[in-house]
Structures are given as structure tokens and as C-alpha cells.
C-alpha positions as CSV (number, residue, x, y, z in Angstrom):
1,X,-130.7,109.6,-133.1
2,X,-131.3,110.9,-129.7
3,X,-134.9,110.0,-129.5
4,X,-133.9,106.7,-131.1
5,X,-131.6,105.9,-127.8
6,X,-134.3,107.3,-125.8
7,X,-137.0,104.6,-127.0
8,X,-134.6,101.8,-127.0
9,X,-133.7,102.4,-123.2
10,X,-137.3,102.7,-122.5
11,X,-138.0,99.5,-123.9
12,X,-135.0,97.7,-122.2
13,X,-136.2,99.5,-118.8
14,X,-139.9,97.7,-119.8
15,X,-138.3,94.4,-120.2
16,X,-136.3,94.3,-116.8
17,X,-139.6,95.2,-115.3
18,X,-141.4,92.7,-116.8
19,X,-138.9,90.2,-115.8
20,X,-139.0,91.7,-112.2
21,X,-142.5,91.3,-112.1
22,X,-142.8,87.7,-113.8
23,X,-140.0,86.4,-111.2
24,X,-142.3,87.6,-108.7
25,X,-146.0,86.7,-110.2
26,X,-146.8,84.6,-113.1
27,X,-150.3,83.6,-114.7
28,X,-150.6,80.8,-117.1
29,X,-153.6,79.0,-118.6
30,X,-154.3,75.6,-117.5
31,X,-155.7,73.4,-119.8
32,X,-159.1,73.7,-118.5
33,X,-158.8,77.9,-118.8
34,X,-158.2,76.9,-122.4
35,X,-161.2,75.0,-123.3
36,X,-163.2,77.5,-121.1
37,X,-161.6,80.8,-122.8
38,X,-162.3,79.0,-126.2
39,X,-166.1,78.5,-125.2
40,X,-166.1,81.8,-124.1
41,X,-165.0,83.3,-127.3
42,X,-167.5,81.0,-129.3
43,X,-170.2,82.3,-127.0
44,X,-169.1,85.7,-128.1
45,X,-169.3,84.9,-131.8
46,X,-172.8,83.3,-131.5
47,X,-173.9,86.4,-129.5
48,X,-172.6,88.6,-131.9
49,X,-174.0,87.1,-135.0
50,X,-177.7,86.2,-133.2
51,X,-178.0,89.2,-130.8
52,X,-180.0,86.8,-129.0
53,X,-179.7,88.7,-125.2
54,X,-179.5,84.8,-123.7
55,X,-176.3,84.5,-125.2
56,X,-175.0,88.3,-124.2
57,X,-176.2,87.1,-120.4
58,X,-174.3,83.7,-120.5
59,X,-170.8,85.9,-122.3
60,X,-171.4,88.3,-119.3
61,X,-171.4,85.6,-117.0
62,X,-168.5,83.4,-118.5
63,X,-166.5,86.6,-118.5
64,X,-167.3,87.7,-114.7
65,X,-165.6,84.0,-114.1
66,X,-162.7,84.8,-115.3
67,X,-162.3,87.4,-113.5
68,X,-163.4,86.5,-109.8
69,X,-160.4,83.9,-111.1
70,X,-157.9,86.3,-111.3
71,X,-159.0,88.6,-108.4
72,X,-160.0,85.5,-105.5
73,X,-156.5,83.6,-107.0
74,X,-154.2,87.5,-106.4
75,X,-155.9,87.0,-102.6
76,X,-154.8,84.0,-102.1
77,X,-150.9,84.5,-102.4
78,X,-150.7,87.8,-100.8
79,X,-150.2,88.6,-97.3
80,X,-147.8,85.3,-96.7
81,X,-145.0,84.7,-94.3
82,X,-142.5,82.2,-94.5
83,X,-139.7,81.2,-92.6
84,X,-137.6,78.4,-92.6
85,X,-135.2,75.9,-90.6
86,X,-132.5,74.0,-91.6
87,X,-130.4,71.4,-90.2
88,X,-127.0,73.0,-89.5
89,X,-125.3,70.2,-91.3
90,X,-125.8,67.6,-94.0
91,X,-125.0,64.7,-95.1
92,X,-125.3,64.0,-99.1
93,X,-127.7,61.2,-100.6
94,X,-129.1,61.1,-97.1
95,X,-132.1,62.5,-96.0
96,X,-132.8,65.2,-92.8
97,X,-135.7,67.5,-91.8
98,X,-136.8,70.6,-93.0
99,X,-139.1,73.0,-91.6
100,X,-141.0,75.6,-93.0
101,X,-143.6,78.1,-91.2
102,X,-146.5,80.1,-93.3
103,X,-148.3,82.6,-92.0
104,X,-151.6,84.4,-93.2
105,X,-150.9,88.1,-92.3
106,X,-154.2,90.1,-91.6
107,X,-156.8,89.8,-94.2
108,X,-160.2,89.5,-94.9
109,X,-160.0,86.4,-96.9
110,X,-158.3,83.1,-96.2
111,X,-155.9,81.5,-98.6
112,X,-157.0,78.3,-100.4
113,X,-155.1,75.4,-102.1
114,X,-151.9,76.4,-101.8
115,X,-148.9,74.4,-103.2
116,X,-145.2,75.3,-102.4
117,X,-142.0,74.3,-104.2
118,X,-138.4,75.2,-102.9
119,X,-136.7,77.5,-105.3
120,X,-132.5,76.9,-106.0
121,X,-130.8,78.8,-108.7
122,X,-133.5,79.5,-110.3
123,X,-135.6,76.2,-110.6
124,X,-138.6,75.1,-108.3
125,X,-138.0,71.7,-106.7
126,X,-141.5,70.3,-105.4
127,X,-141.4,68.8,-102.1
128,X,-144.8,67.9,-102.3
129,X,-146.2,70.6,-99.9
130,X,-149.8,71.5,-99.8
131,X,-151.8,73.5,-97.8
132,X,-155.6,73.2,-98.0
133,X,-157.0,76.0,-96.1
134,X,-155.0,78.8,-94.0
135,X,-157.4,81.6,-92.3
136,X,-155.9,85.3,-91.4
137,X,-153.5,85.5,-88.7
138,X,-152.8,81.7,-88.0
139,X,-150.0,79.8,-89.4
140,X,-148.8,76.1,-90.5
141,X,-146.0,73.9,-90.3
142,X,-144.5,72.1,-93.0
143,X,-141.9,69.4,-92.7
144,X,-140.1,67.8,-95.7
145,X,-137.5,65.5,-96.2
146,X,-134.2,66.9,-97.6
147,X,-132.2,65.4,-99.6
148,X,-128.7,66.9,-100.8
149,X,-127.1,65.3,-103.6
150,X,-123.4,67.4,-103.5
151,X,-121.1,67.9,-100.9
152,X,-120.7,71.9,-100.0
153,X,-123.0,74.7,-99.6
154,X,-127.0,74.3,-100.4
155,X,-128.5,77.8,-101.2
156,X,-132.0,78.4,-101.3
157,X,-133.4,81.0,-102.4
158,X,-136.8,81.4,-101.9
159,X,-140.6,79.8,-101.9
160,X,-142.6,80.1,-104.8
161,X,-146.4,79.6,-103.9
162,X,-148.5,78.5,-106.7
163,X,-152.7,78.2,-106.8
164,X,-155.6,77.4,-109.2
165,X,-158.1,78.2,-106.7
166,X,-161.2,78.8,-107.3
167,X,-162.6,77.5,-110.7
168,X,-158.7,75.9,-111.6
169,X,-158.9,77.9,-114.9
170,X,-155.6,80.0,-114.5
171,X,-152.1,78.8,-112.7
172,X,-151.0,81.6,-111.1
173,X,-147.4,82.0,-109.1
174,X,-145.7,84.3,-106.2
175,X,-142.5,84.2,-105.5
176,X,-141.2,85.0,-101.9
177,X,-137.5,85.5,-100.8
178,X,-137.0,83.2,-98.2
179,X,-133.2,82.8,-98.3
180,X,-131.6,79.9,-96.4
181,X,-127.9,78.1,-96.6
182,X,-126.5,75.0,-94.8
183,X,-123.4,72.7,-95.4
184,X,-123.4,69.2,-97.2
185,X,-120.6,67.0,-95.4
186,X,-119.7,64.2,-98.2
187,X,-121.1,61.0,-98.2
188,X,-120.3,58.8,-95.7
189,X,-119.9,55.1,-96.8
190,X,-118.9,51.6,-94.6
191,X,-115.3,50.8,-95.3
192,X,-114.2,46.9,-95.6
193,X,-112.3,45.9,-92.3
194,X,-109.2,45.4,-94.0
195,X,-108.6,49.1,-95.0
196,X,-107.3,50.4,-91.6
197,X,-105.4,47.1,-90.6
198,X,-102.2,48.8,-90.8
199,X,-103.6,51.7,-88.7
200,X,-104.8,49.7,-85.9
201,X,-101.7,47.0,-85.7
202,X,-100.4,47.2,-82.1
203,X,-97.4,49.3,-83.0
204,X,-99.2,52.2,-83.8
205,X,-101.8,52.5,-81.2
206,X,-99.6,53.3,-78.7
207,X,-97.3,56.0,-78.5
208,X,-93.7,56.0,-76.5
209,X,-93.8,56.6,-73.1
210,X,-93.7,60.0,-71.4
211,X,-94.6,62.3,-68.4
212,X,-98.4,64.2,-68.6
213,X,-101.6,63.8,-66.6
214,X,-103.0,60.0,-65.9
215,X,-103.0,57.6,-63.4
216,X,-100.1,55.3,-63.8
217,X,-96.5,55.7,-62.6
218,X,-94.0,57.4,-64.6
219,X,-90.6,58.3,-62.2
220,X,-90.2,59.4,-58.6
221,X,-88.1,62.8,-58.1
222,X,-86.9,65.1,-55.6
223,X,-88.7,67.8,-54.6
224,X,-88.6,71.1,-56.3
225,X,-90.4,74.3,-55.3
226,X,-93.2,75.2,-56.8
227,X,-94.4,71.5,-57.1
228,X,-98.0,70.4,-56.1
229,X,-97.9,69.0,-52.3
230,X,-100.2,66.4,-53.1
231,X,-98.0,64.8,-55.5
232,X,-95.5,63.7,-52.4
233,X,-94.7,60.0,-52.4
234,X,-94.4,59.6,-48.6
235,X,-93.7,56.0,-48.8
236,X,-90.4,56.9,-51.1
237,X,-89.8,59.7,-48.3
238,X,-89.8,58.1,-45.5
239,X,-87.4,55.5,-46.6
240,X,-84.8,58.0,-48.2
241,X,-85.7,60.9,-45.8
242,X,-86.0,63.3,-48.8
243,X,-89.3,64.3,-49.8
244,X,-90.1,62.7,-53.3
245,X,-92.4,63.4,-56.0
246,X,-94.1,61.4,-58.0
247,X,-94.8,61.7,-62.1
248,X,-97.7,60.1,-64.1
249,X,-97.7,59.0,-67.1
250,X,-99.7,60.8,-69.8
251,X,-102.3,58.6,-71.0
252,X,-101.7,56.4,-74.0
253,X,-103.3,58.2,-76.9
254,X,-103.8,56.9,-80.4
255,X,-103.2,59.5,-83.1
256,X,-103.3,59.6,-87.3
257,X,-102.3,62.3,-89.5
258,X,-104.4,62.4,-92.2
259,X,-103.6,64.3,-95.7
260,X,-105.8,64.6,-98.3
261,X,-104.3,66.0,-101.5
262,X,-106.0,68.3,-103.3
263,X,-104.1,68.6,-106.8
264,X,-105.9,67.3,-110.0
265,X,-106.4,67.7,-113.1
266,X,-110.0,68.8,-114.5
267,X,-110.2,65.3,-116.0
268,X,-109.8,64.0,-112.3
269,X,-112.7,65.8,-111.1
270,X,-115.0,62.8,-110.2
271,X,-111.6,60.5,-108.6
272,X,-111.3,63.5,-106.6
273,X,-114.9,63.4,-105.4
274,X,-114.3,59.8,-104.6
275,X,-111.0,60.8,-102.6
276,X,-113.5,63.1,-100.7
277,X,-116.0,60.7,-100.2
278,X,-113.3,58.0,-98.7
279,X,-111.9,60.7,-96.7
280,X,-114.9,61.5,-95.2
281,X,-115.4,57.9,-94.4
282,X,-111.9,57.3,-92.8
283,X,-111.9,60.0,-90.5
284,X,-115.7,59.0,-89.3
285,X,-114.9,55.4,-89.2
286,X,-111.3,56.4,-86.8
287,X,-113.1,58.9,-85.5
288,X,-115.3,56.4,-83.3
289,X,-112.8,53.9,-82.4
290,X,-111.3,56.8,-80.4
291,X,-108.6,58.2,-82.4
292,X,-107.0,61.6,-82.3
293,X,-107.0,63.0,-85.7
294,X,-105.4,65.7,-87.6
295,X,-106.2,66.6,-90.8
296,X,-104.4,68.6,-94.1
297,X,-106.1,69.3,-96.7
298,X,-104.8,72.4,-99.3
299,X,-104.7,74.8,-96.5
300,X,-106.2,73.3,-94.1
301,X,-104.9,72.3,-90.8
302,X,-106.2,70.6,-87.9
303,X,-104.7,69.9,-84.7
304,X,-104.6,66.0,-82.9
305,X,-108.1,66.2,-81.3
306,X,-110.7,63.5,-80.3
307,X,-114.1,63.6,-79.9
308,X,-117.6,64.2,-82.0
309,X,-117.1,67.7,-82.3
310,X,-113.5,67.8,-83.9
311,X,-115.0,65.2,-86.2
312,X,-118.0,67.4,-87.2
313,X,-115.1,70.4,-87.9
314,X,-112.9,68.3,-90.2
315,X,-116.3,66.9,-92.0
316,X,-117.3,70.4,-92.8
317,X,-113.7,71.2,-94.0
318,X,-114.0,68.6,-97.0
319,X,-117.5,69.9,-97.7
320,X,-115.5,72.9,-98.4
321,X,-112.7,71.6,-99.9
322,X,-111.3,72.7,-103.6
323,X,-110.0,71.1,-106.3
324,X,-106.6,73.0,-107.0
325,X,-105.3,73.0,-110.3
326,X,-102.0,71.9,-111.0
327,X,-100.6,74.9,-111.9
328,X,-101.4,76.2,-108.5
329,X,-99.3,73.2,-106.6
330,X,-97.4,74.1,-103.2
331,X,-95.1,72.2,-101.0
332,X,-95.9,73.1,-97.4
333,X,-93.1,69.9,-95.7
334,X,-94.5,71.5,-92.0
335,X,-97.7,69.6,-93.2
336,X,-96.0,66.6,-93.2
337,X,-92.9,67.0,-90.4
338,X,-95.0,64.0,-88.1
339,X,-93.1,61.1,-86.6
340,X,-94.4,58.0,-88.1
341,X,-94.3,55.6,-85.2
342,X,-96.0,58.3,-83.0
343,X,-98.6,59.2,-85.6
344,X,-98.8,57.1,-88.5
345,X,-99.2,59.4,-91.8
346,X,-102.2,58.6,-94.4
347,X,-102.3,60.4,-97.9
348,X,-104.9,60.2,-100.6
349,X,-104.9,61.3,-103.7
350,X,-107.5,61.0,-106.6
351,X,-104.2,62.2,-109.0
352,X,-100.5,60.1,-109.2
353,X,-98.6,64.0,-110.0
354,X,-99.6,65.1,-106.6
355,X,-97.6,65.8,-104.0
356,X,-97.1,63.6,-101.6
357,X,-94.6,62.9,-98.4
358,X,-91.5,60.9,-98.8
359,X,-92.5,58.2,-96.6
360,X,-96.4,58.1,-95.6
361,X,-97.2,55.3,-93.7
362,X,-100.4,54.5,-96.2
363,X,-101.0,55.6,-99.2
364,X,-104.1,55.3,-101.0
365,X,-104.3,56.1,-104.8
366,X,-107.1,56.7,-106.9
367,X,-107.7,52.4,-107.6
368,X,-107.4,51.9,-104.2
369,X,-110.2,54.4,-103.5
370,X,-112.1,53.1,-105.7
371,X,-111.9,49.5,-104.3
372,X,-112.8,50.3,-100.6
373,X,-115.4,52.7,-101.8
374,X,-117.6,50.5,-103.7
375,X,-116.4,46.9,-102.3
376,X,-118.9,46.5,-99.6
């Protein structure tokens, strides 16, 4: 019994590294190595059977082929340095630049007709990378288009470098760990004018009046200490003979909450892409007529902020962004405690049991997503 569990754990201890090994180098037959193995053998048989020494001579030689294959092929994938660049941000179904740098470490051969493929979860994805020569100590770059097809985090894991140099008679694969990550923002997609109407109407763009930092006139005052001298209205003071300050008016700022909710069923899973995608679009499409956004989705927070970079910060949040199940629905109302006709209050939602506020100034369903997402 003992020596039964002994063999059986040295056999599963031979299988993980044989799986170790062919994850990192692989050999397979090509369908020239085939006919020439088969020729070989036939060679072999006639040598055999004759004893002619012409035919021993050509078996010797057919057999010394093979293996200046195997040895000239293990050259050319060893001693190899990769690194890679990616962008720091993605957009899906669109494509961006990728680099990749190989290096020949010191050797006294060069490597020869080198292919590469990209290797995520698993699986080799060919970007159509070649390399026909690469001599010791110098290195290449590579660019390739990349092309992300899902919102969220790409992983890849590696570079697998195959050959069939010299002869083409075996395939023969090494893998190299070459990790890299990078975040897919969703799909951004042109939305029909008549979409943010309502947002844009004159009401909402500007905000009640009150005291902050701008140019324009908002009340004159008396003096207090502490206040900034250059702020003295000396017209105003020398006709009441008190000294008077003078208040701006904060500048007119046009603001929209956004919430995105994330509750849906598992048979909502592609509406609530959709409800990604559209958000996406909406907050880049507001994002360049100037407003000042804030965005809740699940968790997530934002503050009323303008600009390319807060847009880049809430693009990233719905490449992360969850499905929740319904099970695990929450009512946060501090999410949702905005005065409309300061900030007027969008939800979307791919699923009709969500959440949503008791009065949102817009609210866009899963049919309504649908429309502005694919009416063009």
C-alpha cells in the first residue's frame, strides 16, 4: 500500500513537471517533419534489408538533420529579453499602440525567424510579429495595434516565441513571462443631439447667484478686518466716507449629477453593458461642452469637477464597475440629496427594480439606452 502511494505521487510529481516544462517549451512536427521522418524511417528499412552502406550513409545523414533541427532551433529561443509598453488607458473596439522590445542576450549564435504571439489566459493571440534576424547583444522594436474588445482590466501574461528555423521540419515554442495590465474604458459612441436637450435648456446651465471668486459684481459692504485691501471700492468710499468692500460673483458654473445604477439581474447582463457604454458616452460628450460632473455609481463617488483629467478618472471608474446582484441592493439617499435646479440629476439603469431617486431630472431606462445607442 505504501509503495503503491509512493509510485502514484511520483507519477503525479512527473506530470506537473511535464506540464511545467511544455508551458515553457513545446516541439511539434510540421507537416514537412512528417513526410521527412517517414522517408527517414523508409530509408532505415531499405538499409536494413539491403545493407547496401549508401543507404546507412544517407540514414546517417537524414538523422544528423534532425538533429542540427532540434539543437540550431533550442539556440534560437534562448537567451531573449522582452519587455513591453502599454498605453495607460484603453478604449474598447478601438485600436492604440503597443510596444514590445527583444533583446538577444550574449551568445555565440544569432536568432533566426522568430514569430511572437501575445499570450492571455492561456491562449496565444498573433499580432503578426516577426523578426527575421536578431544578432547577440542588439535588440528590436515591435509595435502592434491593440485592440480591446471588453471594458476593464486586460492581463497579459507573457510572449510565447515560436521557430522552424533551420530546415522548417519541427515547430518548436518558448514561453517567456512578460506580465503587463492596463485599463479598458467602455466604448465611446456619438449620441443623437436630442439626448441632452433637457440638460442644456437655459434653466439649467446656470446656477443661482452667489458670492466666490470672478470678475463681475456681486454686493458692496463695509469694511471688516481681516479683509483683502485691494478689494476697497474707493469710488463707494469716497461718497459715503466709509471704506467699502466689494464682492464678486463666483463664476457661473454648469453642473450634472450623474447616477448610474448598478443593480441587475444576471439576465440583464448585456442592458447593463449598454447602460455602461451610454454612460461612458454622456459623461464624454458633457464632459467637452464644459460641464462640471459628478458621478455615482455602486460606491462610487465623485465630486463636481471639470476638465480632461476628471473625465479620464470617472471613465476608469466604469471600466471597473460591477454588476451587483439584487440581493445585494443598498439605498445610500446622500447619493442623491442634489438640488435639481442647481444640478440637474441623470439616472440610468439597464434594470426597471433598481433603485432610483424620487425625482431625477432624466431618467433613462434600458429602451431608451438602447435608442440613443444605436440611432446614429
Amino acid at each position: 500500500m505504501l509503495r503503491t502511494q509512493i509510485w502514484w505521487r511520483m507519477v503525479s510529481q512527473l506530470r506537473a513537471t511535464g506540464r511545467r516544462l511544455s508551458r515553457h517549451r513545446s516541439t511539434r512536427l510540421t507537416s514537412e517533419g512528417v513526410q521527412f521522418l517517414l522517408f527517414t524511417l523508409a530509408v532505415g528499412v531499405a538499409a536494413t534489408n539491403t545493407g547496401n552502406n549508401l543507404f546507412y550513409l544517407l540514414l546517417a545523414m537524414m538523422l544528423s538533420v534532425v538533429l542540427i533541427s532540434g539543437v540550431v532551433a533550442e539556440h534560437c529561443l534562448r537567451r531573449l529579453e522582452f519587455h513591453r509598453h502599454l498605453p495607460d488607458l484603453l478604449f474598447a473596439n478601438q485600436p492604440s499602440i503597443a510596444t514590445l522590445v527583444m533583446k538577444k542576450g550574449p551568445s555565440k549564435f544569432p536568432s533566426f525567424s522568430i514569430r511572437l504571439f501575445d499570450v492571455i489566459d492561456g491562449q496565444d493571440i498573433d499580432r503578426r510579429l516577426s523578426i527575421r534576424q536578431i544578432l547577440p547583444g542588439t535588440s528590436q522594436l515591435l509595435s502592434y495595434p491593440l485592440v480591446a474588445t471588453r471594458r476593464g482590466r486586460l492581463h497579459l501574461d507573457g510572449v510565447r516565441v515560436v521557430t522552424s528555423f533551420p530546415f522548417g521540419l519541427f515547430l518548436k515554442k518558448a514561453y517567456y513571462p512578460v506580465p503587463g495590465m492596463t485599463v479598458v474604458c467602455p466604448e465611446i459612441r456619438p449620441l443623437p443631439d436630442n439626448v441632452v436637450d433637457n440638460i442644456v435648456a437655459p434653466g439649467h446651465q446656470d446656477p443661482a447667484r452667489r458670492r466666490g471668486p470672478g470678475n463681475d459684481l456681486y454686493n458692496l459692504r463695509l469694511y471688516h478686518s481681516g479683509d483683502d485691501s485691494r478689494n476697497i471700492h474707493w469710488v463707494t468710499t469716497a461718497r459715503t466716507s466709509q471704506l467699502m468692500v466689494r464682492e464678486t460673483e463666483g463664476e457661473q458654473r454648469r453642473r450634472v449629477n450623474i447616477h448610474l445604477a448598478t443593480q441587475a439581474p444576471p439576465t440583464h447582463t448585456a442592458l447593463f453593458e449598454e447602460s455602461i457604454t451610454f454612460t461612458a458616452s454622456l459623461v464624454s460628450h458633457l464632459s467637452n461642452q464644459g460641464f462640471d460632473l459628478r458621478l455615482t455609481a455602486g460606491a462610487y463617488a465623485s465630486s463636481f469637477e471639470p476638465g480632461s483629467i476628471h473625465l479620464v478618472e470617472l471613465l476608469k471608474a466604469l471600466a471597473l464597475c460591477e454588476r451587483d446582484s439584487t440581493s445585494a441592493v443598498t439605498t445610500n439617499e446622500s447619493l442623491w440629496d442634489i438640488d435639481a435646479e442647481e444640478a440637474p440629476l441623470i439616472v440610468i439603469r439597464a434594470w426597471d427594480g433598481a433603485e432610483c431617486p424620487s425625482r431625477p431630472t432624466m431618467l433613462f431606462d434600458s429602451i431608451k439606452v438602447a435608442r440613443s445607442l444605436h440611432v446614429m
